[in-house]
N, C-alpha and C positions, 0 to 999 in steps of 0.2 A: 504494500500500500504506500502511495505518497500522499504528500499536501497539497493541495491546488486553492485555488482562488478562483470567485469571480466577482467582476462591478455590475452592481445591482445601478440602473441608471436611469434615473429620475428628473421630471424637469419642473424648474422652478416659476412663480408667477412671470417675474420676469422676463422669462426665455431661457434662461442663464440652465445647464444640466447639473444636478447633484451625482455624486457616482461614490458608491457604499463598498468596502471590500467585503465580502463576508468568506470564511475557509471553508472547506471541502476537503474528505477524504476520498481519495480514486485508484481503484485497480488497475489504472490505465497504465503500459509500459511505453510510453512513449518519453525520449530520455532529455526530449529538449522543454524550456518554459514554453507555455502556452500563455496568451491572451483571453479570456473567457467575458465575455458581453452579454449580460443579460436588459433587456430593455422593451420600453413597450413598444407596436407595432408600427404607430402611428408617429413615431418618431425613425422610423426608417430613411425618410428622406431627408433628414438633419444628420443622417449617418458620421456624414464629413465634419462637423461639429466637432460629434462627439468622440471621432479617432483623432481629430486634432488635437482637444483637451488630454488624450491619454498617449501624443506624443507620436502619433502613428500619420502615413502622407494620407490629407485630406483629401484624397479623390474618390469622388459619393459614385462618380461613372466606373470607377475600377472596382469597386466595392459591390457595386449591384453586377460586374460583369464575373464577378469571382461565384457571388452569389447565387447567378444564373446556372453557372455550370456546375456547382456543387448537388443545388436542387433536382438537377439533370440525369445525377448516379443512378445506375439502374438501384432499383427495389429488386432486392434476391427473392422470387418466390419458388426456388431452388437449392437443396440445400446439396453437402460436398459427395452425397453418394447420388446424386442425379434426382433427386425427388422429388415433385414438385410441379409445375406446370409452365411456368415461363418468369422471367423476369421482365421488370418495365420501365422505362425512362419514360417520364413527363417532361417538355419542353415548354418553360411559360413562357408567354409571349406577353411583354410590354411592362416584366417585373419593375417596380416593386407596385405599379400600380395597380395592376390585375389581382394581387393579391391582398392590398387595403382594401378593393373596394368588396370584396366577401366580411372579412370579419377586422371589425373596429376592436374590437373586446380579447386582445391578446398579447402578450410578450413572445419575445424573441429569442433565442438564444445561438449567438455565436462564436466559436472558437475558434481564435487568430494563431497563428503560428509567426512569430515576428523572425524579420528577415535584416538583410543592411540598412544600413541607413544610407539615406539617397545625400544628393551635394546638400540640401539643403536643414542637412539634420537630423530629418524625421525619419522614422520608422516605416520600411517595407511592410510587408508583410503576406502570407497566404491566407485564405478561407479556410479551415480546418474541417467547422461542423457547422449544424444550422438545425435548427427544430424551431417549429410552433408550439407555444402553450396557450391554446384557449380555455379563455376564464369563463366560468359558467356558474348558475346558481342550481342544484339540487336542494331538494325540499323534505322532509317528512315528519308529519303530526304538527303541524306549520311554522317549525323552525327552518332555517334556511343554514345548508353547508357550502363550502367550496367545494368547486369538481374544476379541473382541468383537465384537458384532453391534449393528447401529445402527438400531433404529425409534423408531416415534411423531416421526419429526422433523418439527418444525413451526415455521412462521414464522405470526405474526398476521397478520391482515387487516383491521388496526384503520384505520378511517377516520376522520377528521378534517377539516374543511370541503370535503367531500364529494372527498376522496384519501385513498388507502393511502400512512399515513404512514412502516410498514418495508417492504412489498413494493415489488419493483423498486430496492431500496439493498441489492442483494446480500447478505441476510444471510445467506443457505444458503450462501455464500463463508466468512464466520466461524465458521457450525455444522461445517464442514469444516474447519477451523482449527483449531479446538478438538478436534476428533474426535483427527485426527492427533497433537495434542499428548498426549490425555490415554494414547494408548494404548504411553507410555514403548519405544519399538521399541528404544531402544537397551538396553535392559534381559532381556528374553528375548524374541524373537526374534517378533514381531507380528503375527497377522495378522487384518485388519479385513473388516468384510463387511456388506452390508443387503440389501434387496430394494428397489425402486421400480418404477413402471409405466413400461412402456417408451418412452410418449410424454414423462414429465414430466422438462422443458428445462429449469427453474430447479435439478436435483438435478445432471443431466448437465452443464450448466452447471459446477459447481460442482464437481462429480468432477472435471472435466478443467485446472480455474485451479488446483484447489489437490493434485493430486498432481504436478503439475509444478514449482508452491510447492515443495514437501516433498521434488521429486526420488524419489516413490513409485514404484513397479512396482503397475497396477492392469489390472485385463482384467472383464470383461462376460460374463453366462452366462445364458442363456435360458431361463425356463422359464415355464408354460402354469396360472392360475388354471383351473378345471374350475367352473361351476356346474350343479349339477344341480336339476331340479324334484322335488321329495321324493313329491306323488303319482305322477308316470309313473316314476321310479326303485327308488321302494319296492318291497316285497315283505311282505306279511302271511304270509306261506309261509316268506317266509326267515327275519325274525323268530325264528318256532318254533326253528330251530334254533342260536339266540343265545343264550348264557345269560354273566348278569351277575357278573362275578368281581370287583368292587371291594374287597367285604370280606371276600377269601380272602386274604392275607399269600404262602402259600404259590404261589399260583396266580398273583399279581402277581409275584413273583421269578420264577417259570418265563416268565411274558411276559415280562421283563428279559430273561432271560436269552438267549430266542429271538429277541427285537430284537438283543440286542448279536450273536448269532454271527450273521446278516442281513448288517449292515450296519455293523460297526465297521470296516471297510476305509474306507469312506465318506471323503472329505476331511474334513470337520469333521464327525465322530460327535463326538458330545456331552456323551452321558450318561453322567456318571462314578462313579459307584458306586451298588450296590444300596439305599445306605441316601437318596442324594438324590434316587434318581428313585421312592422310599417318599415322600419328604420333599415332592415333588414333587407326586405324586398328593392326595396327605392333605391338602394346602395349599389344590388346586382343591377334592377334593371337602369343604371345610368352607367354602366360600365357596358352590360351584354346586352343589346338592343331583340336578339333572339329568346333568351330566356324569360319563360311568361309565365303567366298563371291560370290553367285553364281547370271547367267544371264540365262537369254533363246531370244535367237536373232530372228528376224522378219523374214518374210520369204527371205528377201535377204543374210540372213549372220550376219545381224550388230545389237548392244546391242538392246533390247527395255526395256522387265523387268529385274529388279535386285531386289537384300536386301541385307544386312548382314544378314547373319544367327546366332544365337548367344543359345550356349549350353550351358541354368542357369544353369546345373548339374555339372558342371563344378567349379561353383562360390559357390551354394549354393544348401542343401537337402529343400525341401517345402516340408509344413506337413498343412494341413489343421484341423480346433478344430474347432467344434461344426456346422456343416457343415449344412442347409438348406435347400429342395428343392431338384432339381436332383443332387448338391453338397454332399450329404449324398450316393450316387450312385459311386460319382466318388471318392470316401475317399473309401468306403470299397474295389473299385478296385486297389487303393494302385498307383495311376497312374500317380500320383505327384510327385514323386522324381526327373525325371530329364524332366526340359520342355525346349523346343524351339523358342526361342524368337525372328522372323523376325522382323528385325529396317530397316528404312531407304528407304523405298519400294517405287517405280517409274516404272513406264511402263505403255502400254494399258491395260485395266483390264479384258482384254483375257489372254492376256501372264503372265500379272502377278497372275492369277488362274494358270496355269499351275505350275508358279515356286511355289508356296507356296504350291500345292498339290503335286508336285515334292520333295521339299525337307521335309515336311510332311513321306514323305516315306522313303526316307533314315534317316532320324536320326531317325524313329523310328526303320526301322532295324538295320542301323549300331550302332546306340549310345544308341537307348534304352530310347530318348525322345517318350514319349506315347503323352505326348500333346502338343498342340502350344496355345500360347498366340498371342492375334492379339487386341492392344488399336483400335478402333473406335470411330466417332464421330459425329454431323450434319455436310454433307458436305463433308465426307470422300469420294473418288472417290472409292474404294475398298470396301463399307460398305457391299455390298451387299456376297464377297467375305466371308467376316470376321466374316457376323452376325452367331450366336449359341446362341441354348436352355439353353447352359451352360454359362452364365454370369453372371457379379456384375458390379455395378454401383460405379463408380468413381465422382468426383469434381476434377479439377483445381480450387485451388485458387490461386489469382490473389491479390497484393496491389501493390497501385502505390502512389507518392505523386505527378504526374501529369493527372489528368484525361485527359485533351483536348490530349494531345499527346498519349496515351495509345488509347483512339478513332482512332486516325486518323490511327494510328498501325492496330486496328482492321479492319477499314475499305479497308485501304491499302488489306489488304486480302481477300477478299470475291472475291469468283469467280461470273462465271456465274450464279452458283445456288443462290447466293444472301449468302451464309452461311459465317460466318467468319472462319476464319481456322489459329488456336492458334499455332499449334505444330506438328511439321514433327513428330514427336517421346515423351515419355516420357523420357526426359532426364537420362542416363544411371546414376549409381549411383553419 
């Protein structure tokens, strides 16, 4: 084990940034100093600021350009004895703003590897790591806890006289380290959570050194990526009866509203008031002019299914690498670039077939999404909807440093089918 640090980086009325050291202990064997940045999201683009104040060259364009290609690592959903189904690079297009305008409500976390100092003093430097912490409120018996969700984590794959100079030095050991630290458990009552594919070893890895580190309570929950081919799924028929409620106010609250009486039992329902998941919407749709919000109404007229509809193509290109199974079918169809990502989904699971084979058809003709993604899980009322030939298998992990309370959460959830039911959604970036 060593010592590490990271600046906790805060900003003042002012403008001016406050930057906190706090220590960390990390299994990571990596034998050089690291830089470690923790900060909020929304201060991404004062990047330059705030490497200036710690000494490092202010350029916020090389900074997002390191950023870009770190974010870019494939995702291992393959592990060292071939298992698994494919790995995947995401390419964002137009960081760091594609990725403020999803989610307001999160920190950042960076690891610098600092390099020479250039003529003018300051400090080089590499990208090391990068993860999202979105901040969220969980509920039960009407207190309110902390939950963060943890994506985008990434370690570089930066080579150097032809070796990866951080893979293989544990650094998903210190993204883990960090995680646990930043999310204050002893302050109101914590609980932590991400998704990863079920093959990838270096995260598993890494879950099981450091909640033992920390003396965490952590557990594992299954659940089933869905991809769909958008010509054989779609429906021109079903379509007709989809209509677009994005820019109805009124019609957007009543989807609220029918999501939350759904699914607020949920362990980590999410969505915490009418005016952020307004705040929410408005945020995507002024970024992705494709991504809407459509219903198909009961036979009287009035809402039943909905979703958000959301065009990744928009955010990001997918490239799938070294592909598995009928994933080797749909890579040479090239059918990945722009996919359709329904969130939020509620209705009878009559109507909500129609709407997903409804807009199934239009973004593949208007926008030229080929496929739709649909998460799945035990207990999903929709499973039947969602299931395909084409899938990968997913984990939620889960730590908490209350188990009895984190119980009662899950149970609080279980319907009638006796299943627990963790999460309306995969939390958006």
């Amino acid at each position: 084990m060593q010592k590490r640090n990271y600046k906790r980086v805060d900003k003042n009325p002012d403008g001016s940034f406050t930057y906190k050291t706090i220590d960390i202990d990390s299994y990571d064997i990596f034998e050089e100093p690291l830089e470690i940045i923790v900060t909020n999201i929304n201060y991404l683009p004062q990047m330059g600021d705030i490497l200036n104040n710690l000494g490092y060259v202010p350029d916020t364009s090389y900074f997002f350009h390191q950023c870009r290609d770190i974010i870019s690592v494939p995702e291992k959903h393959i592990n060292n004895k071939g298992q698994g189904k494919f790995a995947f690079q995401a390419y964002f297009h137009n960081f760091p703003n594609s990725v403020l305008s999803i989610n307001k409500d999160a920190l950042v976390v960076i690891v610098l590897h600092p390099q020479q100092l250039n003529a003018q003093g300051q400090r080089e430097f590499n990208v090391v790591g990068y993860i999202h912490v979105n901040l969220m409120d969980v509920h039960l018996d009407g207190e309110r806890y902390d939950a963060y969700y943890y994506n985008m984590l990434r370690v570089s794959e930066r080579v150097e006289n032809n070796k990866k100079i951080y893979r293989r030095k544990k650094i998903f050991t210190l993204m883990f380290s960090i995680m646990h630290s930043i999310v204050g458990v002893e302050e109101n009552i914590a609980f932590t959570y991400g998704a990863m594919g079920k093959e990838n070893q270096a995260i598993n890895e890494a879950l099981e050194l450091n909640t033992k580190l920390y003396e965490k309570h952590y557990e594992k929950w299954a659940f089933t990526n869905n991809t769909k081919i958008n010509k054989f799924f779609g429906s021109k028929d079903a379509f007709k009866n989809c209509i677009d409620i994005s820019d109805n106010k009124e019609l957007l609250l009543e989807f609220y509203r029918k999501l939350k009486a759904q699914k607020e039992h949920y362990t980590f329902y999410h969505l915490k008031t009418e005016e952020d998941f307004l705040d929410t919407l408005d945020r995507i749709f002024a970024y992705s002019k494709s991504s809407r919000v459509y219903m198909v109404p009961d036979a009287n007229g009035n809402m039943d299914a909905a979703c958000f509809a959301i065009n990744w193509g928009e955010y990001f290109a997918f490239q799938l690498e070294n592909p598995q199974g009928l994933f080797k079918a749909l890579a040479k169809m090239k059918l990945t670039d722009n996919i359709l990502y329904p969130i939020m989904i509620t209705g009878t699971p009559a109507n909500v077939e129609i709407l997903l084979k409804g807009i199934a058809s239009h973004y593949n003709k208007t926008y030229k999404c080929k496929v739709t993604n649909l998460n799945s899980y035990a207990g999903d009322p929709y499973h039947q909807i969602k299931k395909s030939a084409l899938n990968d298998e997913y984990l939620f992990l889960i730590i908490c440093n209350d188990v009895d309370k984190l119980n009662a959460m899950k149970e609080r959830s279980k319907g009638n089918d006796g299943n627990v039911k963790l999460f309306i959604d995969v939390p958006l970036l």
